[in-house]
C-alpha positions as CSV (number, residue, x, y, z in Angstrom):
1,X,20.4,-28.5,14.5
2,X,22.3,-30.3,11.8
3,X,23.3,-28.1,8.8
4,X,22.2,-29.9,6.2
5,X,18.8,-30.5,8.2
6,X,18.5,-26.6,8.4
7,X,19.5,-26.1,5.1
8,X,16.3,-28.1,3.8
9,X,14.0,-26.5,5.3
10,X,14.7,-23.1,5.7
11,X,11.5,-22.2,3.8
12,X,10.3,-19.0,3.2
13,X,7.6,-18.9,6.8
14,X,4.7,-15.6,5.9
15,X,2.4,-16.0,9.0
16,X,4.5,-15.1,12.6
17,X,2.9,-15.4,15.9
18,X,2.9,-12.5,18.2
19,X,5.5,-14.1,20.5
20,X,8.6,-11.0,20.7
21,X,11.7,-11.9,18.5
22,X,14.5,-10.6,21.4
23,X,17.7,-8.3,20.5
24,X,20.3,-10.7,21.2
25,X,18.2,-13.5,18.6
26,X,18.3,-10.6,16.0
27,X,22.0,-9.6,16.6
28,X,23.1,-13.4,16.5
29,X,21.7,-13.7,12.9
30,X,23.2,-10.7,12.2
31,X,26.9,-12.2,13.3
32,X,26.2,-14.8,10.8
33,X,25.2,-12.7,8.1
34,X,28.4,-11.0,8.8
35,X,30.7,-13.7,8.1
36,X,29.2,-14.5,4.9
37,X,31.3,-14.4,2.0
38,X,31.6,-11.2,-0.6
39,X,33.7,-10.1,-3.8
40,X,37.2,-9.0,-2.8
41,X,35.9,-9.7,0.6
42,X,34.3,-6.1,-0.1
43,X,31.3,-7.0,3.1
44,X,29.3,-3.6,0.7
45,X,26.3,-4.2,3.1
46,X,24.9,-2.8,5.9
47,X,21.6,-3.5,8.0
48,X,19.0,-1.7,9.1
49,X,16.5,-3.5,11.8
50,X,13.3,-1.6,12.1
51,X,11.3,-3.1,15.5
52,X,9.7,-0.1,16.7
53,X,5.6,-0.8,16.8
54,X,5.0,2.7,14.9
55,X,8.1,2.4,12.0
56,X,7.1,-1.1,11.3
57,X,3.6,-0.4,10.9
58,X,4.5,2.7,8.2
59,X,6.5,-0.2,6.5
60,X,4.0,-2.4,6.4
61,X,1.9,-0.2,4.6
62,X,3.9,0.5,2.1
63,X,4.3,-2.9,1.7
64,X,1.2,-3.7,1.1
65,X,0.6,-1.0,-1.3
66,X,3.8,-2.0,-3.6
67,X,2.2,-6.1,-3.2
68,X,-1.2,-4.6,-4.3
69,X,-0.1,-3.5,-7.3
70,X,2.2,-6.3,-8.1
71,X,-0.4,-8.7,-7.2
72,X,-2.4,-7.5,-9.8
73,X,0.5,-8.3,-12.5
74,X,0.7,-11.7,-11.2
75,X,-3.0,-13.3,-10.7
76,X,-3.0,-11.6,-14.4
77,X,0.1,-14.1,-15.4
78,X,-1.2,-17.4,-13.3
79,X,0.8,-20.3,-15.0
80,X,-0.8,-23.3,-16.7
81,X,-0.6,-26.3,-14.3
82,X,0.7,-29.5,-15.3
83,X,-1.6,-31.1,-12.3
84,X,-3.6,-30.1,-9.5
85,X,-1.2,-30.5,-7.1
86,X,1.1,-27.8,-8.7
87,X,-1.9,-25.5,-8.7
88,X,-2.5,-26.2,-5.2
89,X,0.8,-25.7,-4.7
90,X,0.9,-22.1,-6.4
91,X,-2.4,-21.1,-5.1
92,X,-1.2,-21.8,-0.8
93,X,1.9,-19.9,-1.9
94,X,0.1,-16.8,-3.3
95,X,-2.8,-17.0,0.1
96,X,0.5,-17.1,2.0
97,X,2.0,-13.9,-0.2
98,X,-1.1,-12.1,0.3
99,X,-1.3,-12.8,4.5
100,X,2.3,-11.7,4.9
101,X,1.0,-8.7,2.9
102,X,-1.3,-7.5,4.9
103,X,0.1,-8.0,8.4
104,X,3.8,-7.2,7.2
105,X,4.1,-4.6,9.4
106,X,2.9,-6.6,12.3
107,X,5.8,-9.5,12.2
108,X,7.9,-9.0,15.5
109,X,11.0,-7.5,13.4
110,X,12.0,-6.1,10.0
111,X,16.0,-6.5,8.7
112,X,16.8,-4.3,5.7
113,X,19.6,-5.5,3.9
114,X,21.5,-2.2,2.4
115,X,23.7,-1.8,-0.9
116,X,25.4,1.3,-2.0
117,X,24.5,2.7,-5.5
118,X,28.4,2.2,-6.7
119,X,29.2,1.5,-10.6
120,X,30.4,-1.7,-10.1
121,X,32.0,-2.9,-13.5
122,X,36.0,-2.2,-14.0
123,X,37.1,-1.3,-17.3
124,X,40.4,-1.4,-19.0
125,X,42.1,-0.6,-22.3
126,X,40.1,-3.6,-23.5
127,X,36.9,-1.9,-22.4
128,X,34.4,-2.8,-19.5
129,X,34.5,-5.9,-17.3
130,X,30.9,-7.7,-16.7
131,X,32.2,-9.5,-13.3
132,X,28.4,-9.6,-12.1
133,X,26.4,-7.8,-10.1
134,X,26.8,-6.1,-6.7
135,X,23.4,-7.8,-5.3
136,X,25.9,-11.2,-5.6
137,X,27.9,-9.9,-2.7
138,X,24.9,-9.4,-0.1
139,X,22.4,-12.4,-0.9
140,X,24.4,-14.7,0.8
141,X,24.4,-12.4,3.9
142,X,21.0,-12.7,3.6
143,X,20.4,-16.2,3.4
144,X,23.1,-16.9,6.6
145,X,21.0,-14.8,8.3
146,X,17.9,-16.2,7.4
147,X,19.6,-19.9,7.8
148,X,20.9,-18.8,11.7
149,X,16.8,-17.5,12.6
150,X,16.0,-21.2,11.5
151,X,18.4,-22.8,13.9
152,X,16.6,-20.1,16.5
153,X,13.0,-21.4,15.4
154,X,12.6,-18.1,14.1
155,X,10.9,-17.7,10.7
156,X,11.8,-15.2,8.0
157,X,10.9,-14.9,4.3
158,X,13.3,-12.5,1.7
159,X,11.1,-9.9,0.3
160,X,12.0,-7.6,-2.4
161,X,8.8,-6.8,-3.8
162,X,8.7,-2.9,-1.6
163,X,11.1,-1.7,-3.9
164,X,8.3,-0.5,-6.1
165,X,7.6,1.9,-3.1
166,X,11.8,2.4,-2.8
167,X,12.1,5.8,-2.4
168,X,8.7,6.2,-0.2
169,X,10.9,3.4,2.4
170,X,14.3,5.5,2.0
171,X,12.4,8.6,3.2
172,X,10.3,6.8,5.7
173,X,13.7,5.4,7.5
174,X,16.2,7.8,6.8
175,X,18.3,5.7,4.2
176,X,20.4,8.1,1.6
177,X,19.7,8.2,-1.7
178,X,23.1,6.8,-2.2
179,X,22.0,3.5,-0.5
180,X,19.3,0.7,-1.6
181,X,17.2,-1.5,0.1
182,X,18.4,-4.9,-1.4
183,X,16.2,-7.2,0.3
184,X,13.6,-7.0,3.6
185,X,13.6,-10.3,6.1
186,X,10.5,-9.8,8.2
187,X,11.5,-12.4,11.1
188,X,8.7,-13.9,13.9
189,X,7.7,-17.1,15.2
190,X,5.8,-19.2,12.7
191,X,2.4,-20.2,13.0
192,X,3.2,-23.6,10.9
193,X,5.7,-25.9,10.8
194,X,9.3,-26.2,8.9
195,X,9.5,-28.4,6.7
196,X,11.3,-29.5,3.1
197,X,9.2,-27.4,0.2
198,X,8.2,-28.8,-2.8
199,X,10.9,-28.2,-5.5
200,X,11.9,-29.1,-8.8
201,X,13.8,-32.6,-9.3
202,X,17.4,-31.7,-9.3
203,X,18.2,-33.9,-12.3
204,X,15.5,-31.7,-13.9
205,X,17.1,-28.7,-13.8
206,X,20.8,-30.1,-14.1
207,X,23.1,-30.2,-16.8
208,X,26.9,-32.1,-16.7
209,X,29.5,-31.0,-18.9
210,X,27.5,-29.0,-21.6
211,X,23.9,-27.5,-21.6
212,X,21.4,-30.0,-22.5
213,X,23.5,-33.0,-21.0
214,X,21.3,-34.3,-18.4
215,X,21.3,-37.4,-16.0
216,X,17.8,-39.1,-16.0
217,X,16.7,-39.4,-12.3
């Protein structure tokens, strides 16, 4: 498919059919992650893919347990809605957050993206160097990899959220304490259709030159 076309509508996708995601899909997504871009060319990442029936179920419960508790932070935070559409909008993204919870462990495969625990700000006579944060050298690893299972049909959402159970998952797959989970892509064939998500207009949230110079729409 065209680029830009995938690029649109690589939405996050939280409800998979039970049709098998194959090893040579995964590994092709995983060549594209591979050549994504990092600082100093650095590549700090590694992968772990969990398909294995019983491991992915053990995930998915901790999953579930860390979206339990951080579901009850968010419904406790709901937003004030400028019109019903937005809270219609907000309220089919949190019924689709709260599916994918509890039949994470069922989606056809699970991709851990890894980091290692490294100090990761220079310093010189001067004093230290804020050059950003490691996580800015594997995102885009994820989201070629998420951007190659949409050219495959394949859906995927980036999860984070099962860090609250970190340690419980490092145990649970073998990952060293020197290493952390940076992100989870559950992949499977979606239930519903791609398509371009509802988003801020661009000229909204867009400034030219200086802060607060904005182009009206």
């Amino acid at each position: 498919m065209e680029l830009y076309d995938a690029l649109l509508t690589t939405r996050a996708m939280r409800r998979y059919r039970d049709d098998p995601v194959t090893d040579d899909e995964i590994e092709r997504c995983l060549r594209a992650a591979q050549q994504a871009p990092s600082g100093g060319n650095l590549q700090p990442w590694q992968y772990l893919v969990v398909t294995d029936p019983e491991r992915r179920a053990r995930v998915g419960e901790l999953y579930k347990s860390a979206y339990d508790r951080y579901e009850r932070t968010l419904l406790a935070m709901t937003p004030r809605f400028r019109t019903p559409e937005d809270e219609a909008s907000w309220r089919r993204t949190a019924e689709a957050s709260r599916h994918l919870a509890d039949h994470f462990g069922e989606a056809p495969a699970l991709v851990l993206f890894l980091l290692p625990m490294i100090e990761w700000m220079p310093a010189d006579d001067e004093g230290r160097m804020d050059i950003g944060p490691l996580y800015a050298s594997v995102y885009p690893a994820v989201q070629n990899f998420m951007l190659a299972a949409r050219e495959l049909g394949i859906g995927t959402a980036l999860t984070t959220v099962v860090r609250i159970r970190h340690d419980e998952l490092r145990a649970l797959l073998g990952i060293p304490r020197s290493m952390e989970v940076a992100a989870v892509v559950p992949m499977g064939r979606p239930t519903g259709s791609f398509g371009v998500a509802g988003r801020k207009p661009v000229a909204a949230v867009t400034h030219w030159d200086a802060f607060g110079n904005k182009r009206s729409v």
